[in-house]
C-alpha positions as CSV (number, residue, x, y, z in Angstrom):
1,X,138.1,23.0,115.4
2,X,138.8,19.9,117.5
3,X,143.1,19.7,118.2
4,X,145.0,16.9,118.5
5,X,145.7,16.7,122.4
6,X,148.2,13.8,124.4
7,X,146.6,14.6,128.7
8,X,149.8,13.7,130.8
9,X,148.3,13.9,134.6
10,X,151.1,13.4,137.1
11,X,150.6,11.2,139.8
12,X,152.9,13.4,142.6
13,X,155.2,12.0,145.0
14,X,154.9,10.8,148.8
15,X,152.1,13.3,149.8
16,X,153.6,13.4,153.3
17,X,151.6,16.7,153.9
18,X,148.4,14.4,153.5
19,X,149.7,11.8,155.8
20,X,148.6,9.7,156.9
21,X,146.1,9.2,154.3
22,X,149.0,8.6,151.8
23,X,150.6,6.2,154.3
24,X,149.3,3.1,152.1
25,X,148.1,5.0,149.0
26,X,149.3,7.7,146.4
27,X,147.5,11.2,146.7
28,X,145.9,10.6,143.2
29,X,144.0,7.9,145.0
30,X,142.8,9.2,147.9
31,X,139.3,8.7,148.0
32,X,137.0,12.1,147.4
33,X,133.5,12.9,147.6
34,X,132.7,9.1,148.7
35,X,133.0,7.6,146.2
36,X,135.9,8.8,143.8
37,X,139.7,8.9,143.3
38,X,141.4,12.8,143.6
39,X,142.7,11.4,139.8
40,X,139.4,11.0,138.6
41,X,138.8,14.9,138.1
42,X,141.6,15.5,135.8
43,X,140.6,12.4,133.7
44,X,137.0,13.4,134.1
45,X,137.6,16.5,133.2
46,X,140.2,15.5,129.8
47,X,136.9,13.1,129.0
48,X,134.0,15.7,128.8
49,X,136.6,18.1,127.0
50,X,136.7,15.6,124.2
51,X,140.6,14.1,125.1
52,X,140.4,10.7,125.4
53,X,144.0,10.0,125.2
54,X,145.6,10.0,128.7
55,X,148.4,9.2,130.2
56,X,148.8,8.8,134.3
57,X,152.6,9.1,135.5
58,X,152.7,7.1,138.7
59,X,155.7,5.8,141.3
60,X,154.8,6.1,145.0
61,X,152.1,3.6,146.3
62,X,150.4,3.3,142.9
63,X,149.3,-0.4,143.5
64,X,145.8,1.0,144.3
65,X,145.8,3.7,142.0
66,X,147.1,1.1,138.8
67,X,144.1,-1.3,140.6
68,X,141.2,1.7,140.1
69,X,142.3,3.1,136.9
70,X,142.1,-0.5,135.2
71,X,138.8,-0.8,136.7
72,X,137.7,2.4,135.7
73,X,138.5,3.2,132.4
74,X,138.1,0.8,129.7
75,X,136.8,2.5,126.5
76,X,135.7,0.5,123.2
77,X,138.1,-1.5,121.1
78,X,136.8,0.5,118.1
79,X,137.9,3.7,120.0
80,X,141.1,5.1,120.0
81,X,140.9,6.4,123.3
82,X,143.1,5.1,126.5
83,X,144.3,5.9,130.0
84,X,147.3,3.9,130.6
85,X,149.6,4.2,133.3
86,X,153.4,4.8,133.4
87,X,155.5,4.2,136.6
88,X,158.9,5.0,137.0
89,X,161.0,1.8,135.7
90,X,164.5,0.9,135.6
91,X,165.8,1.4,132.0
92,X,169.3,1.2,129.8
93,X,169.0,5.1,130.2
94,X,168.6,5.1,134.4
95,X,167.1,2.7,137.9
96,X,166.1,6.2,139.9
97,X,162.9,7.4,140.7
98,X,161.4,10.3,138.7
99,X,162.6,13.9,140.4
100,X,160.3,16.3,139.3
101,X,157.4,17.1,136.9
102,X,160.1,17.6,134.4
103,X,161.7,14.6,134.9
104,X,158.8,12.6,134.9
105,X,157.5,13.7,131.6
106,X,161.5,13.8,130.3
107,X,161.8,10.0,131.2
108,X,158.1,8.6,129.9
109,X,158.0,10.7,126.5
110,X,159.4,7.7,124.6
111,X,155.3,6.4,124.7
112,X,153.9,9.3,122.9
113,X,155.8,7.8,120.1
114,X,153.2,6.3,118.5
115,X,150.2,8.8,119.6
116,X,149.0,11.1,117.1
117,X,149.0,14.4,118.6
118,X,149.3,18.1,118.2
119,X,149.8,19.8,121.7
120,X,150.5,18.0,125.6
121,X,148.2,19.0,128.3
122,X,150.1,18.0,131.3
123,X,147.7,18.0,134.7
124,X,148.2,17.7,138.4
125,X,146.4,14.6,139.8
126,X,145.6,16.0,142.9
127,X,143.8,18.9,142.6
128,X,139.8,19.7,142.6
129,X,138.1,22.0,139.9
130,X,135.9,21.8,136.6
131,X,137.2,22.9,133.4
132,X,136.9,22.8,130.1
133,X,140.5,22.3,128.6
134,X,139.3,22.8,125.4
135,X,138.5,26.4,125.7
136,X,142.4,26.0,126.8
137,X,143.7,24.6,123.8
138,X,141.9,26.5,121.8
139,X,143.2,30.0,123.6
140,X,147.1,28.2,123.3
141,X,146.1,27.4,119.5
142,X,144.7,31.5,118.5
143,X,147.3,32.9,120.5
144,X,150.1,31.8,118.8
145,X,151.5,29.7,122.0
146,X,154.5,27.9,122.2
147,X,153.6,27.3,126.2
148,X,150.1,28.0,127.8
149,X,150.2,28.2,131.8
150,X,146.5,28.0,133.0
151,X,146.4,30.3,136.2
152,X,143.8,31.9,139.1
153,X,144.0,35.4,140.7
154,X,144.8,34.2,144.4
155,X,145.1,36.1,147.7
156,X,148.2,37.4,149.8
157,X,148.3,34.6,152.1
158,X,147.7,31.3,149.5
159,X,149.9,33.3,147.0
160,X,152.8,32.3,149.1
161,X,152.7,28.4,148.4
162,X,152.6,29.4,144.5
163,X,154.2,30.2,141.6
164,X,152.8,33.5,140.9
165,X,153.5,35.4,137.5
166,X,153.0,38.6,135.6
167,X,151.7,38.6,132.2
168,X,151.1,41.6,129.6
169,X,148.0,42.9,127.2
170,X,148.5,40.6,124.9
171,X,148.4,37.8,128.3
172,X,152.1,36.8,127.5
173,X,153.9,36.0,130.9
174,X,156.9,39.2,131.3
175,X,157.9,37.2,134.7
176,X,157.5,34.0,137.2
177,X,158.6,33.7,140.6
178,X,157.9,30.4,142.6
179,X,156.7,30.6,145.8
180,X,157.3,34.4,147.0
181,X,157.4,35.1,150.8
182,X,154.9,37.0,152.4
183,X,156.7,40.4,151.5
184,X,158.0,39.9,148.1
185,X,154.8,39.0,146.8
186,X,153.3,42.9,147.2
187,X,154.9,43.4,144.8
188,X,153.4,40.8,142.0
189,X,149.8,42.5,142.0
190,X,148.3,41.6,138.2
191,X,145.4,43.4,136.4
192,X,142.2,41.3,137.5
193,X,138.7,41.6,137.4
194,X,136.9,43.9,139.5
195,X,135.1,40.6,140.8
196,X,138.6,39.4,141.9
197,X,139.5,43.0,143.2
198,X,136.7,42.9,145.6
199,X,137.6,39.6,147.4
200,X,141.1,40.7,147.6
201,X,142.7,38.3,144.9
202,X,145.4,40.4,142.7
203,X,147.8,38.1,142.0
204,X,148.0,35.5,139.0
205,X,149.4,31.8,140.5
206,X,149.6,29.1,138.2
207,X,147.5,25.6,138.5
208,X,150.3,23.8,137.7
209,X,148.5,22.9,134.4
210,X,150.4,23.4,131.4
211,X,149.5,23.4,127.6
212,X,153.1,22.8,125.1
213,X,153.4,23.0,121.2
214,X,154.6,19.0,120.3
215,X,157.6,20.2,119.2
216,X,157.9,22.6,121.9
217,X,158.5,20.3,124.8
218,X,160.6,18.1,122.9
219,X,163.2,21.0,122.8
220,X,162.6,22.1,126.5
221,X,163.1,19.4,127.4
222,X,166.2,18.2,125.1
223,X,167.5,21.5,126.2
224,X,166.9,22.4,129.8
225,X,168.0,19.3,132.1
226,X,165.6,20.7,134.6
227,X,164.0,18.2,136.9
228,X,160.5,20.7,137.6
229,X,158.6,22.7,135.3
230,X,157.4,25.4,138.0
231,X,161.1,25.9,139.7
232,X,163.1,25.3,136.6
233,X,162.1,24.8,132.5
234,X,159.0,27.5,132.6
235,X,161.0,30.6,134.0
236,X,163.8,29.6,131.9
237,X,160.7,29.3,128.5
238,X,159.4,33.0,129.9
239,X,162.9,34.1,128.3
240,X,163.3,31.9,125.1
241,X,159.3,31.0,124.5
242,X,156.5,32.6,124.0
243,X,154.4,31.7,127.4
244,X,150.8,32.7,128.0
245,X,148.6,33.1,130.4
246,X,145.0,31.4,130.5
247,X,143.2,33.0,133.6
248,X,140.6,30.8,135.2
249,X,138.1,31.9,137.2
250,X,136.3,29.2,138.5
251,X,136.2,27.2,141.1
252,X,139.8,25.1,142.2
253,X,141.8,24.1,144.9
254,X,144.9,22.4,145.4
255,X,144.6,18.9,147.5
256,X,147.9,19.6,149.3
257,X,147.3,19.6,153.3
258,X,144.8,17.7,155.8
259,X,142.7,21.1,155.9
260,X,142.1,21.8,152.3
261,X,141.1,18.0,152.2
262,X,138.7,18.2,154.7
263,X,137.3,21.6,153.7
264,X,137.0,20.5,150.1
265,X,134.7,17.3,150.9
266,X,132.9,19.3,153.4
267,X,132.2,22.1,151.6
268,X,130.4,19.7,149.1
269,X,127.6,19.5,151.5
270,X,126.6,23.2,151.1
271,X,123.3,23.4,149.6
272,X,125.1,25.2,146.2
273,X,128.3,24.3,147.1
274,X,131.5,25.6,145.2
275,X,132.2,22.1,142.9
276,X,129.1,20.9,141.7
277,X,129.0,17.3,141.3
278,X,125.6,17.9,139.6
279,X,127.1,19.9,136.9
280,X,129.6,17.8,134.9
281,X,129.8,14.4,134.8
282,X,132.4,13.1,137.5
283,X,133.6,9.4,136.0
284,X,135.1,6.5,138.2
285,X,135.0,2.8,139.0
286,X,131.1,1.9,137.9
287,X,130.2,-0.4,141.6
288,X,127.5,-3.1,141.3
289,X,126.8,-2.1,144.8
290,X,122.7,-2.0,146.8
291,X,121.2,1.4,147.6
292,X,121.9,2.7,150.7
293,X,119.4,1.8,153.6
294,X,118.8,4.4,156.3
295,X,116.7,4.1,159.4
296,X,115.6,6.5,162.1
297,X,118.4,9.1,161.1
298,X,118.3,12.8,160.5
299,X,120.2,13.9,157.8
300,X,121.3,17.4,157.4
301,X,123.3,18.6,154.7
302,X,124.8,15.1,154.4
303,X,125.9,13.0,151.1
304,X,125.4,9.2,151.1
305,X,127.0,6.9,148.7
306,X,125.9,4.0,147.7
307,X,125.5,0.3,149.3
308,X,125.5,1.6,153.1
309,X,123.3,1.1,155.9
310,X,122.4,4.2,158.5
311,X,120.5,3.4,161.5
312,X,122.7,6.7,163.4
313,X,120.3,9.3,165.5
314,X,122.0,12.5,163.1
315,X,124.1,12.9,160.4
316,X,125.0,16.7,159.8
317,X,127.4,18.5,157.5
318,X,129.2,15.1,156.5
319,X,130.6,13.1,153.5
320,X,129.2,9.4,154.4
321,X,131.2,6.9,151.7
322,X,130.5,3.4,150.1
323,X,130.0,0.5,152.0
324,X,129.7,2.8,155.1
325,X,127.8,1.2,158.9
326,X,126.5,3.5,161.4
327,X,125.1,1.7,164.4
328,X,121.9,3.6,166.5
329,X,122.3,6.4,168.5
330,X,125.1,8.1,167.0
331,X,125.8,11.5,166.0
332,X,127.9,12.3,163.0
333,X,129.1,16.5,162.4
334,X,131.3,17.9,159.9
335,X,133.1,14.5,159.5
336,X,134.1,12.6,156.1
337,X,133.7,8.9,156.4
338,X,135.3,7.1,153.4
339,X,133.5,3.7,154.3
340,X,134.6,0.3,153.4
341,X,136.4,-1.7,150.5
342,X,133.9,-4.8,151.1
343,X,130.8,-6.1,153.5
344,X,131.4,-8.4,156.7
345,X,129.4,-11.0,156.9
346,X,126.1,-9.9,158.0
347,X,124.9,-12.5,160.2
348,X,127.9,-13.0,162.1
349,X,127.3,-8.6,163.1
350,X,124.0,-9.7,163.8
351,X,124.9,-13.0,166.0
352,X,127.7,-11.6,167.8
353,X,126.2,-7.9,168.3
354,X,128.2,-5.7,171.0
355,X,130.5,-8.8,172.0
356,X,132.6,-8.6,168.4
357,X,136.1,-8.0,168.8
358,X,137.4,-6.3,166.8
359,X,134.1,-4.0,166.3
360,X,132.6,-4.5,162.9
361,X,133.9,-2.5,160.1
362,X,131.6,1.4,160.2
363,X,130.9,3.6,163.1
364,X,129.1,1.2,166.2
365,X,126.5,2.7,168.6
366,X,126.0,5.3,170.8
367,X,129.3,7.4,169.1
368,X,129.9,10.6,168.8
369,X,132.4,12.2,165.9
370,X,132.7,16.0,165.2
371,X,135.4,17.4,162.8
372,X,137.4,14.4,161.8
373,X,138.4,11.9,158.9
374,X,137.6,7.9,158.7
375,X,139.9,6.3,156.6
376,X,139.0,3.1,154.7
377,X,137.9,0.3,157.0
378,X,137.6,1.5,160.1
379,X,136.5,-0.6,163.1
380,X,135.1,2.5,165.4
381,X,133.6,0.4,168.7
382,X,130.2,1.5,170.8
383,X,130.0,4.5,172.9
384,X,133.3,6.2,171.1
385,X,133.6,9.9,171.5
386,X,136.3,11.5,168.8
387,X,136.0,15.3,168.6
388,X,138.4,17.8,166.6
389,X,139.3,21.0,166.9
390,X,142.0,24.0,166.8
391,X,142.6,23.5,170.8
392,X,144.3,20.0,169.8
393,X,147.8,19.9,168.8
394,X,149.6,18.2,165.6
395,X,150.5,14.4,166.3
396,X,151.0,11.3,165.2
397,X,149.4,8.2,166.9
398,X,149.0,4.1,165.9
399,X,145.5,4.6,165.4
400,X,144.9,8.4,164.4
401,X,146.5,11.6,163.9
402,X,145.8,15.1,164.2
403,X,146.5,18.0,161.8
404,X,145.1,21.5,162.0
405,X,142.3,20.3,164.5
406,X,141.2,17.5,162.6
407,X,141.3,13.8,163.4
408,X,142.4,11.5,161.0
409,X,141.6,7.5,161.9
410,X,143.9,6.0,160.0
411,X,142.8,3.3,157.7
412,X,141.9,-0.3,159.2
413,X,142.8,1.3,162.6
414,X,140.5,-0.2,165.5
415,X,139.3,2.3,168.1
416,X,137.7,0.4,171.2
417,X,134.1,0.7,172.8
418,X,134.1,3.6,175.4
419,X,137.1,5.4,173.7
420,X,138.0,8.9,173.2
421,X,139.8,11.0,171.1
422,X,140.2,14.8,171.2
423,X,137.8,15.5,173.3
């Protein structure tokens, strides 16, 4: 039976642990994969669920993000479907920013008014997974649900930067506790499969993706003045509600720091890797651009987008994005490239050659880059050398910055022939 379903995704706030590639954009719109938005997996995923009415909450450096979800999603006028975006606005009720999830949702709920719905799915717009939210609904719906928390057994160590829960037979949640330290959480092992025994993951942490009875979040959040779901109005539901647990157990991971970032993207180049692009459709901004041209280069393990040109000596474990240059001789490793929003003129590369300054927008010749991140635009010179690692400590520099041994160029930075980072 198909259920009326609103999607809320929530578009996060500064994303300083992502810095600096949230320095001119929100985390939602971080590029992914080389050629999507972090947001278009939640919508992607609400579209091949069968939810085509969605909802993106947005304040911090949404002026991209507004830009690629109005080029990306326009459905049918005879369809009844949307994705519109809400930003945080200055109202009779309040001028402040939006404080929490909570608060968010509280503060934009006046435009569900006039959407015909049954149940809110609200979603995190910066995490990376595959599911079907129907199966979801459907599970809130049979159960008898007031509020459905969608959760995945996780580890010790990454149970720490959760909220982790305990839930019954009958998968009702009995108790919540947000982000337990490193010795209280021993003591929140759940019943998992033997599956999840074996690699060591016994506790229950939630998503972060919810599933509320209409009428239900209306009172929570009449009730509870709560600015955060997690920290606030779902332990306080646990005692008033009845709040289950969904348990997922594919694959998902939370977009939070430099490392998972990188790991994520990288770990799309394994030859069955853990997110499948192949397997569900992944939607986003349809490009009118060229196939990519490559020449001379050995690719390993590599994705290419479209509308580049490759004339590097190697490419090998790496993410190449759209629009992306590579001059000869260069060697590419475990590095995500998110390419360019636009082509320089051609035959002014071509005239000028080695003597352009700034370098041309890509990767020039003769460079070698290991373990790093190339932000939008970059203008990487000839005979550049940027190597990551674990050796190399944190900072923050005007062209890059470093963050658990990888280096991040920083978008429309310009490094100089003969430069070197990291190394």
């Amino acid at each position: 039976m198909a259920h009326k379903v609103v999607s809320i995704v929530l578009g996060g706030g500064r994303g300083t642990r992502l810095f600096p590639l949230t320095e001119q954009r929100s985390k939602p719109a971080v590029p992914i994969a080389g050629k999507y938005r972090l947001v278009d997996i939640p919508i992607s995923n609400c579209l091949n669920s069968g939810y085509n009415k969605i909802f993106v909450l947005t304040q911090y450096n949404s002026a991209s993000l507004n830009q690629h979800i109005k080029n990306s999603y326009n459905f049918s006028i005879f369809s009844k479907g949307f994705v519109d975006i809400l930003a945080a606005e200055q109202t009779l009720e309040g001028d402040r920013w939006f404080e929490g999830t909570a608060d968010a949702v509280r503060r934009t709920q006046k435009n569900l008014v006039n959407v015909d719905y049954d149940y809110v799915l609200i979603l995190s717009g910066d995490q990376l997974y595959q599911m079907d939210y129907s199966s979801l609904i459907d599970f809130h719906v049979e159960n008898g649900g007031d509020v459905t928390i969608a959760t995945i057994p996780s580890n010790a160590r990454d149970a720490t930067g959760f909220g982790i829960l305990k839930a019954n037979e009958e998968n009702e949640i009995t108790s919540f506790t947000e982000k337990p330290d490193s010795e209280e959480v021993l003591n929140w092992a759940s019943e998992v499969s033997e599956d999840m025994q074996r690699q060591g993951r016994l506790y229950l942490a939630s998503m972060g993706i919810y599933v509320f009875s209409k009428g239900v979040l209306r009172q929570m959040l009449a009730e509870n003045p709560g600015m955060d779901f997690g920290k606030e109005l779902i332990p306080d539901a646990i005692e008033n509600q009845k709040v289950l647990s969904y348990q997922f157990d594919g694959y998902w991971t939370d977009i939070g720091t430099i490392r998972s970032f990188f790991d994520a993207n990288i770990g799309l180049t394994d030859d069955v890797p853990d997110f499948n692009l192949f397997d569900e459709t992944v939607f986003t901004r349809a490009r009118m651009l060229p196939p990519s041209k490559i020449s001379g280069t050995t690719l390993n393990n590599t994705i290419v987008a479209d509308g580049c040109i490759l004339n590097g000596d190697k490419l090998e474990r790496s993410v190449i994005g759209v629009r992306s240059r590579i001059g000869k001789g260069t060697v590419i490793k475990s590095t995500y490239m998110m390419g360019g929003d636009h082509y320089e003129d051609l035959e002014e590369v071509i005239t000028l050659g080695n003597t352009q300054q700034p370098p041309p927008i890509g990767v020039g010749e003769r460079c070698y880059i290991e373990n790093a991140i190339l932000d939008k635009n970059c203008r990487i010179g000839n005979d550049v050398r940027i190597k990551g690692g674990i050796h190399l400590p944190d900072g923050d520099f005007s062209t890059h910055a470093i963050h658990d041994g990888i280096v991040v160029i920083k978008r429309d930075a310009v490094i100089p022939n003969g430069a070197t980072i990291g190394c």
